[in-house]
C-alpha positions in Angstrom: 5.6 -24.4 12.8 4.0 -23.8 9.5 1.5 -26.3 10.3 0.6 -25.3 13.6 -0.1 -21.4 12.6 -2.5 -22.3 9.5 -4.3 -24.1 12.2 -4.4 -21.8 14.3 -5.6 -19.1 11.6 -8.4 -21.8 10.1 -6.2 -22.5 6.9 -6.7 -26.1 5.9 -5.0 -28.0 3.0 -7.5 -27.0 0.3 -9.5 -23.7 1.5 -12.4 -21.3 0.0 -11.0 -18.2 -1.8 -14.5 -16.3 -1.4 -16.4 -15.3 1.5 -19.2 -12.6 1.4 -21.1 -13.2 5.2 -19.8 -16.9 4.9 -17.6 -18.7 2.8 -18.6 -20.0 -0.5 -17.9 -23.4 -0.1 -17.5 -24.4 -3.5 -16.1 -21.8 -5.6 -15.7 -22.5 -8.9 -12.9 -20.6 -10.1 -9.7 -22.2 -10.6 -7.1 -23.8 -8.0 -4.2 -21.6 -6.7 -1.1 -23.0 -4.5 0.4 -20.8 -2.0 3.9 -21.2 -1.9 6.6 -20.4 0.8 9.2 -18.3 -0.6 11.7 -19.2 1.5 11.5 -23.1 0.6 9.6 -23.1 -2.8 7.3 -25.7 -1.7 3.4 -25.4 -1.2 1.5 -24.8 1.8 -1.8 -25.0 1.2 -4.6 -24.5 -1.7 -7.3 -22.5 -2.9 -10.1 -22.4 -4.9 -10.7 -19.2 -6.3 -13.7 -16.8 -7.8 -15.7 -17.5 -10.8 -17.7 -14.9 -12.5 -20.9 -16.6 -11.0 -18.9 -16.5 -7.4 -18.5 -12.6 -8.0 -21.7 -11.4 -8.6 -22.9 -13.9 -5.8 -20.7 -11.5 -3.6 -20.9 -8.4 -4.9 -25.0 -8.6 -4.8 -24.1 -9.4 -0.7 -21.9 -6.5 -0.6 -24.7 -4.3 -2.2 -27.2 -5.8 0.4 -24.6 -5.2 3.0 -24.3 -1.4 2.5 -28.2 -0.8 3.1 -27.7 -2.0 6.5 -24.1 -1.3 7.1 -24.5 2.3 5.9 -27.3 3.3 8.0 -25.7 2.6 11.2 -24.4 5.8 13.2 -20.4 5.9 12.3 -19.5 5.7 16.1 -21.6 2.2 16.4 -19.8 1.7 13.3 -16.2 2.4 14.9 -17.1 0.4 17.7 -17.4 -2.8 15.3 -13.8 -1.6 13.5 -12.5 -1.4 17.7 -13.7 -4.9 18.0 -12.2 -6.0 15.1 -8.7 -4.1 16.1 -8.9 -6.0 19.6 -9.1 -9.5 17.5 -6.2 -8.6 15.4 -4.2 -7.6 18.8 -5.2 -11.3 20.0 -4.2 -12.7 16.4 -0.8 -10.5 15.9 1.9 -12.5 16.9 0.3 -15.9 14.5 -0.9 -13.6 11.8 2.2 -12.0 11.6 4.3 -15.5 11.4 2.0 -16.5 8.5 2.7 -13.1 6.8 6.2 -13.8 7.0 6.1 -17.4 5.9 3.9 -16.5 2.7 5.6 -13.4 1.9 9.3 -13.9 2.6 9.4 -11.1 4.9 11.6 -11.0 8.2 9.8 -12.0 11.6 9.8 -8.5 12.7 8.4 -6.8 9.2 5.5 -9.6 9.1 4.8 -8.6 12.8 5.0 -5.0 12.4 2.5 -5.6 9.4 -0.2 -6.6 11.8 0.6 -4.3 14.1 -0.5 -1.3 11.1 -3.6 -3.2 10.8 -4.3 -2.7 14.4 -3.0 1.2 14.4 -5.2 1.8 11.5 -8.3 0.6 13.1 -7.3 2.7 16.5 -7.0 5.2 14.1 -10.4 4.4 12.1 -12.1 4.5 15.8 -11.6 7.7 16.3 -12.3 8.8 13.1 -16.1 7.7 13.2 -16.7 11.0 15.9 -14.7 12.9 13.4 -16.5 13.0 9.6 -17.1 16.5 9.7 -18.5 18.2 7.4 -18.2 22.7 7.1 -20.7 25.6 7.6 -20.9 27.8 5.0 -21.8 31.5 5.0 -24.3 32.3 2.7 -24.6 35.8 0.6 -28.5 35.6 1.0 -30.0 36.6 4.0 -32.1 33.8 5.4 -30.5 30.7 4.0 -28.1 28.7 6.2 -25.3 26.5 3.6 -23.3 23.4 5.4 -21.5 20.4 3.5 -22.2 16.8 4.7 -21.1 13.2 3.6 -22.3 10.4 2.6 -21.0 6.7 1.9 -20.4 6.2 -1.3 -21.1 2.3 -1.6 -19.4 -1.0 -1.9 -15.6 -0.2 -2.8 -13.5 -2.6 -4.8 -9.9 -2.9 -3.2 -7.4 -4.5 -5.1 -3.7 -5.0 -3.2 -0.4 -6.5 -3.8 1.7 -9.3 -2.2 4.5 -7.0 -0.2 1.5 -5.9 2.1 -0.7 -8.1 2.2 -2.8 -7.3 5.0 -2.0 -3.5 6.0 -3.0 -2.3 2.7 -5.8 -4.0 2.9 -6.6 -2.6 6.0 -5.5 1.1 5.4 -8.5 0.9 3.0 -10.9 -1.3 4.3 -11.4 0.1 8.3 -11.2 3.9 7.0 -14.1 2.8 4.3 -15.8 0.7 6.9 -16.4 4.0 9.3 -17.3 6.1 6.4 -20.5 3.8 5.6 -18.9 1.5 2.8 -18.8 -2.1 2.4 -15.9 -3.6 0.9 -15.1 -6.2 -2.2 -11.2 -7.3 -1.5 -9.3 -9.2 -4.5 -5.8 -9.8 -2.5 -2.6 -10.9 -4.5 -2.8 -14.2 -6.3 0.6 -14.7 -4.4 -0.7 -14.3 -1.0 -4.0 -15.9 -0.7 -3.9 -17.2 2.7 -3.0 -14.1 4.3 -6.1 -12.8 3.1 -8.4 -16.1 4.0 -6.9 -15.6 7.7 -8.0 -12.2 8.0 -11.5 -12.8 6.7 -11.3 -15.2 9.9 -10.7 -13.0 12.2 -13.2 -10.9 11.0 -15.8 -13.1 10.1 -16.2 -14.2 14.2 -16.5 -10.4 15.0 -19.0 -9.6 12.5 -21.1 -12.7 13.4 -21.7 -11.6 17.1 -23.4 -8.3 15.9 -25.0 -9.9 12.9 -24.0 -8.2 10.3 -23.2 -9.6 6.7 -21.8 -8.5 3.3 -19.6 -5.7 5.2 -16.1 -7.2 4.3 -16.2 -9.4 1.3 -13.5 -11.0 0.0 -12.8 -13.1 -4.4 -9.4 -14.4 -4.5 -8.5 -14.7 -8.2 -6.1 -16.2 -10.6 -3.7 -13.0 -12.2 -6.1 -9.8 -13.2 -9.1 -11.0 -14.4 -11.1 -10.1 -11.1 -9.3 -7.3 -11.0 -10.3 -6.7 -14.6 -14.1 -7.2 -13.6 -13.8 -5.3 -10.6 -12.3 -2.0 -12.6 -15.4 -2.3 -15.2 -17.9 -2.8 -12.9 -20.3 0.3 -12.4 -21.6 -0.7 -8.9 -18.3 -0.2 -7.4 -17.8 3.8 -7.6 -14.3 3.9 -6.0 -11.7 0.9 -6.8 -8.4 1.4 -4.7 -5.7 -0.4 -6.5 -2.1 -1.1 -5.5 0.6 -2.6 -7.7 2.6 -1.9 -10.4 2.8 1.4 -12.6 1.6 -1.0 -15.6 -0.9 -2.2 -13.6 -2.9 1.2 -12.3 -2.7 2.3 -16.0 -4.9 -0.3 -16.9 -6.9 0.3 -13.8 -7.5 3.9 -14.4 -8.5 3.5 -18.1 -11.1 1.1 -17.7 -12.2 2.9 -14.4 -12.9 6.1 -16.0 -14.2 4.7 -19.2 -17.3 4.6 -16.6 -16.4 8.3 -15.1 -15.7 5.9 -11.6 -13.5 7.1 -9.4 -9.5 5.8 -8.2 -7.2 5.4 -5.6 -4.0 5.0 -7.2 -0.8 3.7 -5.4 1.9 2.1 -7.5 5.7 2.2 -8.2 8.2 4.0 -6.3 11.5 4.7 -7.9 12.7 6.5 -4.1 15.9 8.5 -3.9 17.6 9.7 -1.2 20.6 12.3 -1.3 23.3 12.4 1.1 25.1 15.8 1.8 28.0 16.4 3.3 26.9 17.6 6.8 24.9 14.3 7.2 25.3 12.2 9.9 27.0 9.5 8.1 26.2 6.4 10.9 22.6 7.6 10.8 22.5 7.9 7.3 24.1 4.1 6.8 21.2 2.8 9.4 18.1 4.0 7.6 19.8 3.9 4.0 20.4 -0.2 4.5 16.8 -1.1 5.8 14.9 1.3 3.5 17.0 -0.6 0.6 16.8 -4.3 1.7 14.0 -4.3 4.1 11.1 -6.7 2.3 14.5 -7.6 0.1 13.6 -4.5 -2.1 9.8 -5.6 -2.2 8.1 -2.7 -0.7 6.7 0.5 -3.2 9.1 2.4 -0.8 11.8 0.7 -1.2 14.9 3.2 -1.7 16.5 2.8 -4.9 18.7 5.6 -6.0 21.2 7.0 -3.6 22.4 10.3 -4.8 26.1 11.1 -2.5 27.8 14.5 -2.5 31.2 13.9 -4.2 33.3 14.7 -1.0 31.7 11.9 0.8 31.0 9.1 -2.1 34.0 7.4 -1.9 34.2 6.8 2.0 30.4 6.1 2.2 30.4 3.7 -0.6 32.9 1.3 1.5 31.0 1.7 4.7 28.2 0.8 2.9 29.6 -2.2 1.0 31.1 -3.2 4.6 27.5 -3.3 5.9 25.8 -5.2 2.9 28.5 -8.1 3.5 26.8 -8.6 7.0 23.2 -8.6 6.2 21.8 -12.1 7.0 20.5 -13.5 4.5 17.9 -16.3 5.4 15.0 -18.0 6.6 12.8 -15.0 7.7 11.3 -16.5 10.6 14.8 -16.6 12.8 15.0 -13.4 14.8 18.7 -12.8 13.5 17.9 -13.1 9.8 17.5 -9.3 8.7 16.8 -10.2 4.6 14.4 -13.0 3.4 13.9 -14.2 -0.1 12.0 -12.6 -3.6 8.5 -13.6 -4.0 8.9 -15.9 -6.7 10.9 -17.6 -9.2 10.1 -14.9 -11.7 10.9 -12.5 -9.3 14.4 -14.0 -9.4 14.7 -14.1 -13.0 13.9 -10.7 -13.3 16.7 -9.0 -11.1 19.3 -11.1 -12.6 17.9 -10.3 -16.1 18.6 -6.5 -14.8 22.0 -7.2 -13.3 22.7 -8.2 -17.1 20.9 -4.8 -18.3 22.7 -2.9 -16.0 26.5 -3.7 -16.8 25.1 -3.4 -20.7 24.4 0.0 -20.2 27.9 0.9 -18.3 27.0 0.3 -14.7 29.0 -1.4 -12.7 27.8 -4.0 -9.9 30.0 -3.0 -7.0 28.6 -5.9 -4.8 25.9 -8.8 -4.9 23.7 -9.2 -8.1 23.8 -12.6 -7.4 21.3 -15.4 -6.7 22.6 -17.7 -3.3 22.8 -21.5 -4.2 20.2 -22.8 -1.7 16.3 -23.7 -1.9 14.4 -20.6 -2.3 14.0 -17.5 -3.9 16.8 -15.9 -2.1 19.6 -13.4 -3.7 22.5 -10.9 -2.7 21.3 -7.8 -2.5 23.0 -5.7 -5.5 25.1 -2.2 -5.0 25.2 -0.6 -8.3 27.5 2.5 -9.6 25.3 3.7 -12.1 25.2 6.8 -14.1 21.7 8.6 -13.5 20.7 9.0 -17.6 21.0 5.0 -17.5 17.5 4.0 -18.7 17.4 1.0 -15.9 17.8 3.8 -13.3 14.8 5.1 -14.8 12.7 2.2 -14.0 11.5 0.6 -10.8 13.1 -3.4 -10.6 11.4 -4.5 -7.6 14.3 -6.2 -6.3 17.1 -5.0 -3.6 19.0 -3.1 -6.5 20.0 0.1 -5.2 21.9 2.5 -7.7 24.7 4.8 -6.3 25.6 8.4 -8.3 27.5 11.6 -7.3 26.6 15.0 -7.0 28.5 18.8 -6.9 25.6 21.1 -5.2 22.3 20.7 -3.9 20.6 22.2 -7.4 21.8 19.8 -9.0 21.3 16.2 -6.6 17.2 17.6 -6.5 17.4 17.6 -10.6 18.9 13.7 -10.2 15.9 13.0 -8.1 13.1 14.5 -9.5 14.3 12.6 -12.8 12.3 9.8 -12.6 8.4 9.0 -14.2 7.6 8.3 -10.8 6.7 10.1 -7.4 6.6 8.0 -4.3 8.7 8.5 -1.3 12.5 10.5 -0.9 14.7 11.7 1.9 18.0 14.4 2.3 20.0 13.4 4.8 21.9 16.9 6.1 22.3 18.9 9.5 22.1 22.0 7.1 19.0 23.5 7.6 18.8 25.7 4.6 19.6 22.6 2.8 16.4 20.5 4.6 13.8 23.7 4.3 15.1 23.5 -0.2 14.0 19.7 0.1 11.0 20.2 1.7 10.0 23.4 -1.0 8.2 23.4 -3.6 11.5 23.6 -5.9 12.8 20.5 -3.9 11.5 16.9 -3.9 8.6 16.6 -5.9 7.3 13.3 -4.5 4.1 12.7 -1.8 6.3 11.8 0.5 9.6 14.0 1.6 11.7 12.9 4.9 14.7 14.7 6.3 17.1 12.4 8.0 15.0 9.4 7.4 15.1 7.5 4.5 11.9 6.6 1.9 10.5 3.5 4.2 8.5 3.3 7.5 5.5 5.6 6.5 3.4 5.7 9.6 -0.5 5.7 9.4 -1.4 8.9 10.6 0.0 10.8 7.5 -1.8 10.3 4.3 0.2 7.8 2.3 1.0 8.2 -1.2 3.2 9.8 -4.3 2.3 11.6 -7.3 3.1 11.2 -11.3 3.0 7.3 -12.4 2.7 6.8 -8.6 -1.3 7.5 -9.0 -1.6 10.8 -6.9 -3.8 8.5 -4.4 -3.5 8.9 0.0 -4.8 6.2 1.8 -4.5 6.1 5.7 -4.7 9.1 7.9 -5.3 13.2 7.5 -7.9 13.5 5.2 -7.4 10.8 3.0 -11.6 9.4 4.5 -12.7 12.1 2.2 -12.0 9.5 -1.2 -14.4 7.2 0.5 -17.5 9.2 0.6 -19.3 11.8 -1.3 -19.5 15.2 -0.9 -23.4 17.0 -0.7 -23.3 21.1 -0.5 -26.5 21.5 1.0 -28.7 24.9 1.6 -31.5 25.6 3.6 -33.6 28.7 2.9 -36.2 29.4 5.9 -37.5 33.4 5.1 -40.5 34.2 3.2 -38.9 36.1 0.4 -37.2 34.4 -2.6 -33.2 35.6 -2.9 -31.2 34.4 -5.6 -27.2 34.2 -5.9 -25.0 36.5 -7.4 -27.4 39.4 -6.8 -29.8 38.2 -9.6 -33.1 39.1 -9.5 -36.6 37.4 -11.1 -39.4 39.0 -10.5 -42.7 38.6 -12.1 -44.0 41.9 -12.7 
């Protein structure tokens, strides 16, 4: 199986990290092994990005924006269409090797590709659509309008729990606005990225274009690191970690560059006591194990109203103890493994944290004797001034506290550095429209009977406070990748000045 869909992507047993127009055949960076999650083993190498490799590609991506940039945005959305119709053809064996380098269920690796593919239906339409506004101007004569422009190669920087629709949320909106791209995917998911760079690479041939969609796989952050310094890319995009886009964001706007922020999610949900408990259950389970806790909106804290805790908490324990717990690739497995071996280490180092700081592990926290990365998802009942509930474990640890009245569950939830994605689950709709306020959930994203996962692209995606304050995907979220030119016209014969001023020369 593994075998056959590598194949069928162009993956070989050693394989170029870098491709700018073609792949660098050579690269001289060092080697990096992607490994299955779900067996531990290796699937195939890569050489990665040197600092000569990088400003071999970035110089293409430069080259690549003259042309690419000056092409009407609808000829451009017709490319981003072509490339949409070779992901549709792709889905099913793209979406396996999602799964198989990622640890995510069958369906979720599917369903990745399948956002790749709505974002560039999306993208299509948007080329017809980058409008710009007329202005009314206070002198007589002039006419005032506001255009855009591309802004230039971007640097996008993503994570291993998506690694292709994040990608892609950037990368086909960019594409339409005029930019070329420079892509430095997770160390952890090379091959992902090598398979897309495929697909696209055939498309791009046929209309003979170059440097559009560029791509430096690197060992840990030093690309990353070059990337955020580097004054010919004027927008870097970067998803990861809190820790992560701090470090970003310093050295990006030591060069007054600009960001797109998205990083950790510490989601809540509350539960009040007109909810539809089975509905609540449903979305509550995936939006806590789905990716096994790996996604940014992951729910994490579950905030119950007192009357219902007790009875919820065994429903939901009940349903944790029949989540199947395997390899992702079986259509009844609904939880895959962690990343990584460190990943591992790290939520049983916070199962130990947790019960030192008084909470109590009401189910799993455990890792499952097999080859793997694989664990129990943990149920936890915490108390919400815990300092571990303040922080974002990405692992399936979801964190379970009480609450008296509505006030007081939005106080719980707002209590937390970061800003990502929350839900209220209630049939009460005073309590929804308080949610939704501007005294209610202070987070980008704010559901009502849904839970904090399964963001769909044509709502600009993203959270405020450590989560970055960055959207990426649909509304007006283009507007990041281009610049913004006020421009007036004056066609009479007699010189009018602003604000009534007047210079006259005698």
């Amino acid at each position: 199986m593994t075998n056959t869909v590598l194949q069928k992507l162009g993956i070989h047993s050693i394989n170029s990290g870098v491709f700018s127009g073609d792949w660098i055949r050579k690269p001289k960076g060092p080697e990096i092994l992607s490994v299955n999650p779900s067996t531990g083993k290796p699937m195939a190498r890569v050489l990665s990005a040197s600092r000569e490799d990088y400003e071999r590609v970035l110089e293409k991506a430069q080259k690549g924006f003259k042309k690419w940039s000056l092409l009407p945005p609808p000829r451009r959305g017709e490319i981003v269409r072509k490339i949409g119709e070779a992901l549709r053809k792709n889905r099913k064996a793209l979406g396996l090797l999602v799964t198989l380098e990622t640890g995510k269920i069958l369906a979720e690796g599917e369903g990745e590709v399948q956002e790749m593919i709505d974002i560039a239906d999306f993208s299509v339409g948007l080329s017809r659509q980058l409008y710009g506004l007329t202005i009314a101007s206070e002198r007589p004569d002039h006419r005032m309008f506001e255009q855009w422009h591309p802004l230039g190669p971007i640097g996008v920087i993503t994570a291993f729990n998506f690694p292709v629709a994040v990608w892609s949320w950037n990368a086909f909106v960019a594409a339409v606005c005029g930019d070329t791209l420079l892509w430095k995917p997770s160390s952890r998911t090379p091959l992902t990225a090598i398979a897309v760079q495929n697909i696209i690479r055939k498309v791009l041939a046929k209309e003979e274009l170059d440097g559009v969609f560029n791509l430096c796989i690197g060992d840990g952050a030093e690309i990353g690191e070059w990337m955020a310094q580097d004054r010919r890319l004027p927008l870097i995009s970067a998803t990861g970690s809190c820790a992560m886009g701090k470090r970003v964001a310093e050295a990006v706007a030591q060069r007054l560059g600009r960001t797109l922020l998205e990083l950790g999610g510490n989601n809540a949900a509350i539960v009040a006591p007109s909810a539809n408990l089975d509905l609540a259950l449903r979305s509550i389970l995936f939006a806590a194990v789905g990716t096994s806790g790996q996604r940014c909106t992951t729910l994490r804290r579950l905030i119950l109203h007192r009357s219902i805790a007790k009875k919820f908490t065994r429903q939901l324990i009940r349903a944790y103890k029949q989540i199947s717990i395997g390899e992702p690739w079986k259509k009844e497995v609904l939880m895959g493994p962690l990343i990584a071996e460190s990943a591992v280490q790290r939520m049983m180092e916070a199962a130990e944290e947790i019960q030192r700081q008084g909470g109590k592990i009401l189910y799993g926290g455990k890792r499952l004797k097999r080859s793997g990365y694989f664990v129990q998802p943990a149920l936890v009942q915490a108390d919400p001034k815990m300092p571990m509930v303040q922080e974002e474990t990405f692992a399936p640890i979801l964190y379970m506290m009480t609450y008296d009245r509505l006030e007081e569950a939005i106080q719980i939830h707002n209590a937390v550095p970061q800003g990502l994605s929350s839900g209220i689950f209630t049939n009460d709709l005073r309590e929804a429209e308080l949610f939704l306020s501007a005294m209610g959930s202070d987070c980008g994203i704010a559901n009502v009977n849904i839970a904090t996962s399964g963001a769909e692209i044509g709502g600009a995606f993203g959270g405020e406070k450590e989560t970055g304050g960055g959207r990426e995907a649909g509304s007006d979220a283009w507007k990041v990748y281009m610049r913004r030119q006020t421009c007036t016209i004056h066609f009479g014969k007699n010189l009018s000045l602003a604000q009534g001023v007047r210079f006259d020369l005698g």
